[in-house]
N, C-alpha and C positions, 0 to 999 in steps of 0.2 A: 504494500500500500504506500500512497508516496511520500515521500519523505521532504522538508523541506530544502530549499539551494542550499543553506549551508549544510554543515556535514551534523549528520547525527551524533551525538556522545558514543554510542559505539559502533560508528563505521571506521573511524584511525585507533579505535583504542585496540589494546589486547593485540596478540600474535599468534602464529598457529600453533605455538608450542604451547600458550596457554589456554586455548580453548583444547586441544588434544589432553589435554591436563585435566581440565574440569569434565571431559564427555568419560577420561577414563576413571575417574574419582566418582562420578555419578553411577556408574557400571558395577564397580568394583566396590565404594561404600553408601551407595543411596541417598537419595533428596535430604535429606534433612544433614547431613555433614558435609555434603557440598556446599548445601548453601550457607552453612555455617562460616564455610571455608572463604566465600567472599567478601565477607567483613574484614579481610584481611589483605584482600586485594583493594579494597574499593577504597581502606584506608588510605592507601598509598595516593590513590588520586585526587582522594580528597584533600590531601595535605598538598602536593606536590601540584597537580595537571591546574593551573590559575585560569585557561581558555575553557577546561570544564567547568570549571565554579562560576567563572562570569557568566556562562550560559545560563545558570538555573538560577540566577540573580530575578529574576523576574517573576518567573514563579511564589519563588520562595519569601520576596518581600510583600507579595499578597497575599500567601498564606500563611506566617510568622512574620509579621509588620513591627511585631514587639522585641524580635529575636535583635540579640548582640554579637559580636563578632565569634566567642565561642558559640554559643549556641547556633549564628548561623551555621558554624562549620559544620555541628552533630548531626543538623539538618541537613547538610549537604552529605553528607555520610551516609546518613539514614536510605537518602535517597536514590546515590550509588549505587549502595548495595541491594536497595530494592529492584534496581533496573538491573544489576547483573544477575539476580536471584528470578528475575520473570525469564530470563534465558536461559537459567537452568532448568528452570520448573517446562520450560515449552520444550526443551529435549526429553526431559522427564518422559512426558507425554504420548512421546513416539516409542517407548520398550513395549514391550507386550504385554507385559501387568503392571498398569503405573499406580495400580490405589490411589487413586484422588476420587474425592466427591465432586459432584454437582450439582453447585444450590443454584436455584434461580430464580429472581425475580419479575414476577409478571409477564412471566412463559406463555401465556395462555395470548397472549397479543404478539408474539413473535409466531406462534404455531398456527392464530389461524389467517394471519397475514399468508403466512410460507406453504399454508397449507390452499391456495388457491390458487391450481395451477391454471386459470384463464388468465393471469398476469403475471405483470411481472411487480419488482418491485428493490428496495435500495434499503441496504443495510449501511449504517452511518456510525466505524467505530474510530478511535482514539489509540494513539499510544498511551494505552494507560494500561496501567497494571500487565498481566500474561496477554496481550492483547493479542500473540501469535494462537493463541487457543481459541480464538473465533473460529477458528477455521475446524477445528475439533466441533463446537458447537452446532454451525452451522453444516455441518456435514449430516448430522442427523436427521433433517429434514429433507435427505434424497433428491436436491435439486439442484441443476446447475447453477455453480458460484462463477461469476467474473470478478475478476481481481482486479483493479485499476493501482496498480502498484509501479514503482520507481525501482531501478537497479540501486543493489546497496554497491558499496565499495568493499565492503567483509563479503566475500562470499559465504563466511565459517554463520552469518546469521540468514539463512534461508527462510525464505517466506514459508512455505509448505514443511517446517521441522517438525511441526506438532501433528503433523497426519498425513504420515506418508504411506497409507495402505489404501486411502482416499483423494488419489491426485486425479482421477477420473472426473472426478466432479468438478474440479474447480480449474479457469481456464486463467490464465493472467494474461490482461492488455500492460503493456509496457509505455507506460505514459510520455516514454520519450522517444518510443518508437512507432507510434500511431498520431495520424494527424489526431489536429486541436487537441492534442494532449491526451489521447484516447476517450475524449467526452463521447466524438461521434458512435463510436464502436460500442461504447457503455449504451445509447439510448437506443443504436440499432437491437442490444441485447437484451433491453425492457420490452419494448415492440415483441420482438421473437419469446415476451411471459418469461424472462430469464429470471437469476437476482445478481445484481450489484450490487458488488461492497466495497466502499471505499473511503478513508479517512476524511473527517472534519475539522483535524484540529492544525495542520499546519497550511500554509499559504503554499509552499511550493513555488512561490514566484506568481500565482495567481491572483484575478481578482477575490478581494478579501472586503464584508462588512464589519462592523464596530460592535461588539455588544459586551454588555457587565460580565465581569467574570472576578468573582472573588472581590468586586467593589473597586474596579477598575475596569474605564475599555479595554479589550483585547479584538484583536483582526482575526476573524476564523473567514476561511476560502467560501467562494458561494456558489461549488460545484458542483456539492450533492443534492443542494434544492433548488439548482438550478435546472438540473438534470429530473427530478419531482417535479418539478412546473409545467416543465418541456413535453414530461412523455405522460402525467397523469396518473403515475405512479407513486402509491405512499414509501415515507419514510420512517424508520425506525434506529433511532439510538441504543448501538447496542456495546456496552462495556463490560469489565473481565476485570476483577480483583482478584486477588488470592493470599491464602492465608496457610503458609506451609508449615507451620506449628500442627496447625489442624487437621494435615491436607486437604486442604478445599479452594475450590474454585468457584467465586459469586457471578454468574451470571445476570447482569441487568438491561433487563429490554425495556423503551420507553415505550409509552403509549404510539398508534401510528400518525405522524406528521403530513400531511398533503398540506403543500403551499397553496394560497388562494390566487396567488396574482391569475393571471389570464394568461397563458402560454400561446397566444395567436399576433402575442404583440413584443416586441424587443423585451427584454427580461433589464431589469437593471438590479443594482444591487440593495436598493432600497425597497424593489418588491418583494424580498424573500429574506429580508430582515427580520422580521417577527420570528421564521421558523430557524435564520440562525441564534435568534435567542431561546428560544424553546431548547436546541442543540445544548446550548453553553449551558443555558441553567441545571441539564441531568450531567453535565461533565463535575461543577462545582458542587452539586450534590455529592459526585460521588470522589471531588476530591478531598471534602470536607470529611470523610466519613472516612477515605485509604489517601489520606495527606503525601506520603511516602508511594506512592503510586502513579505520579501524575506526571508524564515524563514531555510535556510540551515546554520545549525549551527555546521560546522564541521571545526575543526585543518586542513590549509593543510602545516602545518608547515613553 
């Protein structure tokens, strides 16, 4: 799913000798000491990488406004490690008995969205939390996924790691290898009853509207209801927490989104405003609830 122009926190980080480190330490001593094991890697960066800390600078001052220069750090730690720990839990995923739960919330509006197949329709998730586990999720609904995804620079974080027995179902458009950025391809595959999925929370270089987020604007893209406007298909917010103490995995579906504006006329980005707030407010919901989950690292100046 796409990522924004700048580089992700871990598209330069890590090497292959340490991600071959962690797949064999997950293999050999299980989820719950791996991930232990990253609080130890993620120190380093937190102390040390100063272009990764200025990224989460944004974040992190609207969700600890209070916090001081230690405390910012713990928080930046915190956070670290929860982003390396959501890529160990999505390899997790892929062994053949991973024992994890899943809980979900308000299942019943994702299953009978997915569950009619005379359309189509558009899943809208976040990097947040295990968010490569959508693809786990959404596999169970036996329907084709389009992926509107961006090449990483790691190849060691593959899009499809958490359900590789399930690559049938799901197709990736390559946002920078299809025109208008793979929009077209996305709407010809709502037409064709398909489902797309694709990220709301970075710009990617695209046009971007303004809405509250944490008690500050932020820029979210206005891709995916733009693309709901266009073809007449609902949307739905769908995010991934997890909680590896417990192992579990919180599944949260929003209710479903259709934009009002009128798709028979230019789209701007003030018609589809309302639904990129709808968006942001179940993101801040649920960064309020996994603070340490929310890996949108973007300036909104």
């Amino acid at each position: 799913m796409p990522a924004d122009h700048h580089d992700n926190l871990s598209a330069n980080r890590g090497n292959a000798f340490g991600f071959w480190f962690f797949r064999t330490l997950l293999r050999g001593a299980g989820l719950k000491p791996t991930a232990a094991m990253v609080w130890f890697i993620t120190f380093f960066y937190a102390l040390a990488d100063r272009q990764a800390r200025k990224r989460t600078l944004s974040y992190l001052r609207r969700r600890f406004p209070d916090a001081g220069p230690v405390g910012r750090f713990l928080h930046t730690w915190r956070l670290f490690t929860a982003q390396g720990q959501a890529l160990v839990l999505a390899r997790h995923l892929a062994s053949p008995k991973p024992d994890i739960a899943f809980l979900e919330e308000n299942r019943q509006a994702m299953a009978e969205l997915l569950g009619r197949q005379d359309k189509g329709a558009i899943i809208v998730t976040s990097h947040f939390g295990c968010w490569q586990a959508a693809m786990a999720a959404l596999a169970g609904f036996n329907r084709k996924i389009n992926l509107l995804v961006q090449t990483d620079n790691r190849i060691d974080v593959e899009k499809l790691m958490a359900v590789p027995s399930h690559r049938a179902l799901f197709h990736q458009i390559v946002a920078s290898h299809a025109p208008g950025g793979g929009l077209l391809e996305c709407l010809q595959a709502l037409q064709n009853r398909e489902i797309v999925c694709i990220m709301g929370d970075r710009a990617a270089g695209t046009t971007t509207v303004s809405a509250d987020f944490l008690g500050a604007p932020a820029n979210f893209p206005i891709s995916p209801w733009t693309l709901a406007a266009r073809s007449g298909c609902p949307a739905i917010v769908f995010l991934i927490a997890f909680r590896i103490a417990d192992r579990q995995l919180l599944f949260h579906f929003s209710n479903p989104i259709l934009p009002a504006a009128n798709p028979n006329h230019k789209l701007t980005p003030a018609d589809v405003k309302p639904e990129v707030e709808k968006y942001a407010a179940e993101l801040e919901h649920m960064a309020k609830r996994f603070p340490y989950q929310m890996f949108r690292f973007e300036d909104d100046g």
